[in-house]
SEVOGU-706895 format. One record per residue (C-alpha): residue number from 1; x, y, z; residue in three letters. Coordinates in Angstrom, 2 decimals. Layout:
@resi:NUM; x:X; y:Y; z:Z; resn:ala;
...
This chain:
@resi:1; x:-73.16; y:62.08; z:76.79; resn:unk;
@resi:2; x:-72.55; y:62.60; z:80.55; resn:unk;
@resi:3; x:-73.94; y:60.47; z:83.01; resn:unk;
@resi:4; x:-75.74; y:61.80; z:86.12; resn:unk;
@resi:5; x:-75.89; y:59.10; z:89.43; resn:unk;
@resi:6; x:-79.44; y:59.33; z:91.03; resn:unk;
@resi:7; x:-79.75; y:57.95; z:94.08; resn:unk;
@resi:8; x:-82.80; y:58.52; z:95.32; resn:unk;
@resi:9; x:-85.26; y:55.59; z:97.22; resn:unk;
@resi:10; x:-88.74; y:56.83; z:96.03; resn:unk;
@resi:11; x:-89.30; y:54.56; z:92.75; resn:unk;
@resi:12; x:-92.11; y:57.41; z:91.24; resn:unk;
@resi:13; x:-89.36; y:60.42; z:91.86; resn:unk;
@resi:14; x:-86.61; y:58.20; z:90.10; resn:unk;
@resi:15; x:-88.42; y:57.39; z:87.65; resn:unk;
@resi:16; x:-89.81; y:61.11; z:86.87; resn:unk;
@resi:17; x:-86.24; y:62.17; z:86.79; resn:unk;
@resi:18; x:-84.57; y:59.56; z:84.84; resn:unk;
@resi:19; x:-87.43; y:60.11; z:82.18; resn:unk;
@resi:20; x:-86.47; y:63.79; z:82.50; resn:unk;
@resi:21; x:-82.82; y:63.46; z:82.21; resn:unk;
@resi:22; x:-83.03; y:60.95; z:79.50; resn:unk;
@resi:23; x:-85.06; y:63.05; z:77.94; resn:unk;
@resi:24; x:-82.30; y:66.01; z:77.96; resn:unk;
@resi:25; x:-79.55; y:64.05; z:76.43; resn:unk;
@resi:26; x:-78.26; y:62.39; z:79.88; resn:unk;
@resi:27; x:-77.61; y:58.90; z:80.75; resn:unk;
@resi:28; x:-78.44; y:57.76; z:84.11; resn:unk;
@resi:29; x:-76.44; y:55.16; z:86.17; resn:unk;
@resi:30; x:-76.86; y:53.73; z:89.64; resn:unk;
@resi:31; x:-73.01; y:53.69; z:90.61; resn:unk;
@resi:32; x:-70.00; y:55.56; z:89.61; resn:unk;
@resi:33; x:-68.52; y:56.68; z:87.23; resn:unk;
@resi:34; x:-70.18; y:60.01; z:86.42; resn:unk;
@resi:35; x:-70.03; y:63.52; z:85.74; resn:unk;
@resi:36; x:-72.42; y:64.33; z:88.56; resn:unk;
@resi:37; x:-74.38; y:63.28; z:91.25; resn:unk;
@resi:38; x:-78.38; y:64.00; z:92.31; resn:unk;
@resi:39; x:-78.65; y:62.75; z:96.30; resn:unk;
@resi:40; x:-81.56; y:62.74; z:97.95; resn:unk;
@resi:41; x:-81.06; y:62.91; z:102.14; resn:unk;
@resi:42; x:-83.61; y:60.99; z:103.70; resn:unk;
@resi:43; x:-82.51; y:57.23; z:102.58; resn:unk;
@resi:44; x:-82.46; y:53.40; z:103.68; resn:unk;
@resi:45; x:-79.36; y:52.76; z:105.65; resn:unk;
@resi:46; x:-76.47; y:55.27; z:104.71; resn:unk;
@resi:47; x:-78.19; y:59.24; z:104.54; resn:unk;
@resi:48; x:-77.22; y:61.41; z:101.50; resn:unk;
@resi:49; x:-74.57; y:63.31; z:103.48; resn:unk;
@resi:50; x:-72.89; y:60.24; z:104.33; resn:unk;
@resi:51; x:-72.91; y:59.10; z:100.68; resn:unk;
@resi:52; x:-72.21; y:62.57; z:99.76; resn:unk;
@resi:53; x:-68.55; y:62.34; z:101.99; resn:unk;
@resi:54; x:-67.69; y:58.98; z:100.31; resn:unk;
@resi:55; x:-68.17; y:60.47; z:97.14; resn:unk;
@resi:56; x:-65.95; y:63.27; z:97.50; resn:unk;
@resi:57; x:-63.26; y:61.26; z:98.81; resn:unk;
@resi:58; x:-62.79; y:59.47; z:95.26; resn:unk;
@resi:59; x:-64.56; y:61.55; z:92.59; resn:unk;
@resi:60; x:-63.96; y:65.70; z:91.65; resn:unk;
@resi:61; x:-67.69; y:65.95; z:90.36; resn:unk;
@resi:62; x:-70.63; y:68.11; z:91.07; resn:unk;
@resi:63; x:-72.94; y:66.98; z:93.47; resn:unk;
@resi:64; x:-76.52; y:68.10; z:94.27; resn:unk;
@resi:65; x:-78.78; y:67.37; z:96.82; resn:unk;
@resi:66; x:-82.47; y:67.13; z:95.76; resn:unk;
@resi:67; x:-84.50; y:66.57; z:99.01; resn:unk;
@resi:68; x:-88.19; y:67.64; z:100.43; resn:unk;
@resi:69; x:-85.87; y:68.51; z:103.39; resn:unk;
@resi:70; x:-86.43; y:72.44; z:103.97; resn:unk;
@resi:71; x:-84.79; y:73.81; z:107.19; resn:unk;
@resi:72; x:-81.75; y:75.95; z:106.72; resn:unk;
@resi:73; x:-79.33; y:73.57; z:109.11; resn:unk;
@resi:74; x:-80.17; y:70.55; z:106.92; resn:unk;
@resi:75; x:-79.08; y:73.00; z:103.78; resn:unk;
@resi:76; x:-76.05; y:74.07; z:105.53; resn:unk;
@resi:77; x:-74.77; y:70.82; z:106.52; resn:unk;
@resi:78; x:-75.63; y:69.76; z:102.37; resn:unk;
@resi:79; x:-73.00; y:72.23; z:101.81; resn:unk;
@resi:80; x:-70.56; y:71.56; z:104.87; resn:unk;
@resi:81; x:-70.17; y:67.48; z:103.28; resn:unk;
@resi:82; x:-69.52; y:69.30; z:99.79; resn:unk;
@resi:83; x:-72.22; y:69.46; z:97.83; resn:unk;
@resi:84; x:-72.35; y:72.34; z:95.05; resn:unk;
@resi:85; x:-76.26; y:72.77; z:95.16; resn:unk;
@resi:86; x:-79.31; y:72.15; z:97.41; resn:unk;
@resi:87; x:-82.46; y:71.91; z:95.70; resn:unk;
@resi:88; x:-86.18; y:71.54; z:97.46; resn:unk;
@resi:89; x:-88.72; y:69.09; z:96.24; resn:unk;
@resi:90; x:-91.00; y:69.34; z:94.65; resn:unk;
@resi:91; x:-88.53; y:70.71; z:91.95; resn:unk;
@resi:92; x:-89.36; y:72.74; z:88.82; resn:unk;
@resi:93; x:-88.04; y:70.63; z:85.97; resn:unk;
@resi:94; x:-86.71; y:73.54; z:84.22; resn:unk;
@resi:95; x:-84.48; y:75.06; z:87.17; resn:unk;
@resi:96; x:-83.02; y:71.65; z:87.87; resn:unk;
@resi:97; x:-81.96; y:71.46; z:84.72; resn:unk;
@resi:98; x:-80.48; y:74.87; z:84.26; resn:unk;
@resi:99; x:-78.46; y:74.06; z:87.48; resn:unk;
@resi:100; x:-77.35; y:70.55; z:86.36; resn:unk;
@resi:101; x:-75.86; y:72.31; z:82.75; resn:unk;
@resi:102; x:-74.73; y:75.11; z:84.64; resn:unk;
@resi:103; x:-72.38; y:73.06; z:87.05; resn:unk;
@resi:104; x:-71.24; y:70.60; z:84.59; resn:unk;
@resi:105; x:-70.13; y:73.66; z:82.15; resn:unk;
@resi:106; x:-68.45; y:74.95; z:84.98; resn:unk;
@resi:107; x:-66.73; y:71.40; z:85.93; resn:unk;
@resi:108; x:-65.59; y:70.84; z:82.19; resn:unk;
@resi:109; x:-63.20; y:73.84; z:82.21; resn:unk;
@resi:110; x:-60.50; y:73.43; z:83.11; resn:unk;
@resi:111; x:-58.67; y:77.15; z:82.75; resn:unk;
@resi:112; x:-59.42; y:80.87; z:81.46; resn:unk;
@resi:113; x:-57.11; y:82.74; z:80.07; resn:unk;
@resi:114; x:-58.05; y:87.19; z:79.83; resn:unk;
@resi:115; x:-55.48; y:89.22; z:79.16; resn:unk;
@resi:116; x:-51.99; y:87.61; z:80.23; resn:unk;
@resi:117; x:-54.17; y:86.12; z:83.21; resn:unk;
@resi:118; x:-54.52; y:82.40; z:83.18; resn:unk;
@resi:119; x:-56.95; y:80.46; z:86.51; resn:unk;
@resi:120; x:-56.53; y:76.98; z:86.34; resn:unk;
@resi:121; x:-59.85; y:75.86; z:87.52; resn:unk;
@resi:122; x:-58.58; y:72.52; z:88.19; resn:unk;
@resi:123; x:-55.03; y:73.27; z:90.83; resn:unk;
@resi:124; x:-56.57; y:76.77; z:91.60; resn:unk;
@resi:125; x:-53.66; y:78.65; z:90.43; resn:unk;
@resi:126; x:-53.47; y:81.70; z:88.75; resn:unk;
@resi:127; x:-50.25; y:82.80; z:86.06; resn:unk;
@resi:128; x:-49.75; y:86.23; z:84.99; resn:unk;
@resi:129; x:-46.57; y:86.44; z:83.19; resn:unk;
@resi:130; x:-44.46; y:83.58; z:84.03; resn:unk;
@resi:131; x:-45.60; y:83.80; z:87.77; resn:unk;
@resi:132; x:-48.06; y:81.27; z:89.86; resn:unk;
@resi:133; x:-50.05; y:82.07; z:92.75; resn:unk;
@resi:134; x:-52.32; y:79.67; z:94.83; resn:unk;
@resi:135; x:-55.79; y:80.33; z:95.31; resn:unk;
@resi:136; x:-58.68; y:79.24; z:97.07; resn:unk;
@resi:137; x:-61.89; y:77.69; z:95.79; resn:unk;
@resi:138; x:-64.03; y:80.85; z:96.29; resn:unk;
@resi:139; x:-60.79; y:82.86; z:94.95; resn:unk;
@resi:140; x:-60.78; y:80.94; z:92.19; resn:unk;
@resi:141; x:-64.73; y:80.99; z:91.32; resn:unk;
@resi:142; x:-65.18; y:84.66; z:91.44; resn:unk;
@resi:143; x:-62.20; y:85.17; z:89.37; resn:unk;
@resi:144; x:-63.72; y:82.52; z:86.85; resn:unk;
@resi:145; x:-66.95; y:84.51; z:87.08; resn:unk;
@resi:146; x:-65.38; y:88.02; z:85.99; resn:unk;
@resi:147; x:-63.29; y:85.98; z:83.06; resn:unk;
@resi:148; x:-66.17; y:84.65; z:81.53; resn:unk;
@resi:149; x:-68.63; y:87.62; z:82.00; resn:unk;
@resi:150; x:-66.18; y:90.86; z:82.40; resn:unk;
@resi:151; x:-69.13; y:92.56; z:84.74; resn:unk;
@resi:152; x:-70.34; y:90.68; z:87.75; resn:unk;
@resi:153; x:-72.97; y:91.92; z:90.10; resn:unk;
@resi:154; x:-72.47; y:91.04; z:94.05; resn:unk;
@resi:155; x:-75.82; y:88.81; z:93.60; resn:unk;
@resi:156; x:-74.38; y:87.05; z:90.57; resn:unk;
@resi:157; x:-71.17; y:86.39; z:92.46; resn:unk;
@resi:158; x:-72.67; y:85.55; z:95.59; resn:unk;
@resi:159; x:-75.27; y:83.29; z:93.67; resn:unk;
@resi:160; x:-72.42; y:81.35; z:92.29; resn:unk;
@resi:161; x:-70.08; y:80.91; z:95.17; resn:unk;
@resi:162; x:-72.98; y:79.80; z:97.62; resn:unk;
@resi:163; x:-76.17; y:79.09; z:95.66; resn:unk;
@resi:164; x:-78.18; y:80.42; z:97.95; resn:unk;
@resi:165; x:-77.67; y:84.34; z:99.50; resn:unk;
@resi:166; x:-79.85; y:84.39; z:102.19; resn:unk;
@resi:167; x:-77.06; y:82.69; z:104.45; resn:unk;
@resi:168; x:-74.22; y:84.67; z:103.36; resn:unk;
@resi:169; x:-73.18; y:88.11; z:104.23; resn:unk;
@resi:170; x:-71.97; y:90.77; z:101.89; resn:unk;
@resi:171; x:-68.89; y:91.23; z:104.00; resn:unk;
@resi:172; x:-67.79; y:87.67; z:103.13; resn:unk;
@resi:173; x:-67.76; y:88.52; z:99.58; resn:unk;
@resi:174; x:-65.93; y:91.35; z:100.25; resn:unk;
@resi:175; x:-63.48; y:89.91; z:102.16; resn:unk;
@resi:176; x:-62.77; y:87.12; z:99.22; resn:unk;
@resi:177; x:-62.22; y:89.86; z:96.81; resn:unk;
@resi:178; x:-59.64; y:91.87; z:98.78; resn:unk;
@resi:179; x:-57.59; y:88.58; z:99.05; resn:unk;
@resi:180; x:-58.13; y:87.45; z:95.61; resn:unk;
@resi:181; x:-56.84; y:91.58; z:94.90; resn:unk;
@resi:182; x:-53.67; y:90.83; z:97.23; resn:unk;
@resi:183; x:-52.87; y:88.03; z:95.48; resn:unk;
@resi:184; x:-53.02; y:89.41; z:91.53; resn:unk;
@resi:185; x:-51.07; y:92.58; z:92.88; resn:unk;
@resi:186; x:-48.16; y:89.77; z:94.47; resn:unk;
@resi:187; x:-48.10; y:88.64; z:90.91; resn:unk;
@resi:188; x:-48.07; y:92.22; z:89.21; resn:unk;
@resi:189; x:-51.40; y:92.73; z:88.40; resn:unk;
@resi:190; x:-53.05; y:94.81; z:90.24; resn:unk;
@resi:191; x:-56.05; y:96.87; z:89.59; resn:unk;
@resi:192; x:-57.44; y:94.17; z:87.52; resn:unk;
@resi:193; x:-60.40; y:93.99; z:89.82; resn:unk;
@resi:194; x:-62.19; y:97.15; z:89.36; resn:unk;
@resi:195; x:-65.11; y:97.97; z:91.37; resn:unk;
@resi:196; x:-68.24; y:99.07; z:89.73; resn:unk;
@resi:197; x:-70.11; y:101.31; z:92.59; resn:unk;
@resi:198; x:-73.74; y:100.28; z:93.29; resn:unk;
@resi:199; x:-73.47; y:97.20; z:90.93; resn:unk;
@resi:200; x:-70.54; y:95.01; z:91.46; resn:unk;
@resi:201; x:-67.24; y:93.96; z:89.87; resn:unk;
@resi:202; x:-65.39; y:93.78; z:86.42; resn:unk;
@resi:203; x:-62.05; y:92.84; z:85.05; resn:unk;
């Protein structure tokens, strides 16, 4: 049963989602350890962000910001102290919980292996055939993406690396995907990345 940290100062919000997590099969703790983290911004003393820094200096867990905080720099900056998602109050029950499963799925593999190809989602390597190459944590996601679905579209890809499109451009995709394309042809593998005009990518 995994536990999900709420910190959040509003005692009606806390207790709405604690009811609603409970209710989902989680367990809900005040302090670490956990397998993921809701933050809200706006609280007494140390602000989410700064919690959200300490956090990532001792734990490798997902992290989401749930705030009523709206403007695109506050978002931004969500994602600059590592958080994995930024979600607006008031939240849909539903979608929070689709995007809690979603990145604790992700979090609880560790490697894919297609096809002589191996990602270790944990050291952000990649083996094909005896030989390692590093990646980085975008490299590593879209790869991870095109494992576990074969056919990606840009918006699917983009919606996973960033969460949210609006503040990334297409040429920033692009440019991860030639890199991640360098690095499988280093290793011997190249045209493993095929692109799929007007739609996206596949393995």
């Amino acid at each position: 049963m995994e536990r999900i940290l709420v910190i959040e100062d509003d005692q009606s919000i806390r207790q709405e989602l604690t009811a609603l997590l409970q209710a989902n099969g989680f367990t809900v703790v005040a302090q670490p350890p956990c397998e993921l983290a809701l933050l809200d911004i706006n609280l007494p003393g140390e602000s989410g962000f700064e919690i959200c820094q300490k956090l990532r200096q001792t734990l490798d867990i997902p992290i989401i910001f749930l705030t009523a905080r709206d403007s695109a720099e506050d978002e931004l900056l969500g994602f600059g102290v590592g958080a994995d998602d930024f979600i607006r109050k008031p939240y849909h029950s539903s979608v929070l919980l689709a995007r809690i499963s979603r990145l604790l799925k992700r979090h609880s593999t560790t490697s894919l292996t297609v096809r002589e190809l191996t990602v270790n989602l944990t050291e952000l390597t990649l083996c094909y055939r005896g030989q390692v190459q590093e990646l980085t944590k975008n490299e590593t996601r879209i790869l991870a993406c095109l494992m576990q679905k074969e056919l990606c579209t840009k918006e699917e890809l983009v919606e996973d690396l960033w969460m949210n499109q609006l503040y990334i451009d297409e040429n920033t995709l692009y440019v991860n995907i030639n890199r991640l394309r360098e690095k499988l042809k280093k290793l011997g593998a190249a045209d493993y990345i095929k692109t799929v005009r007007g739609v996206g990518y596949r393995l």
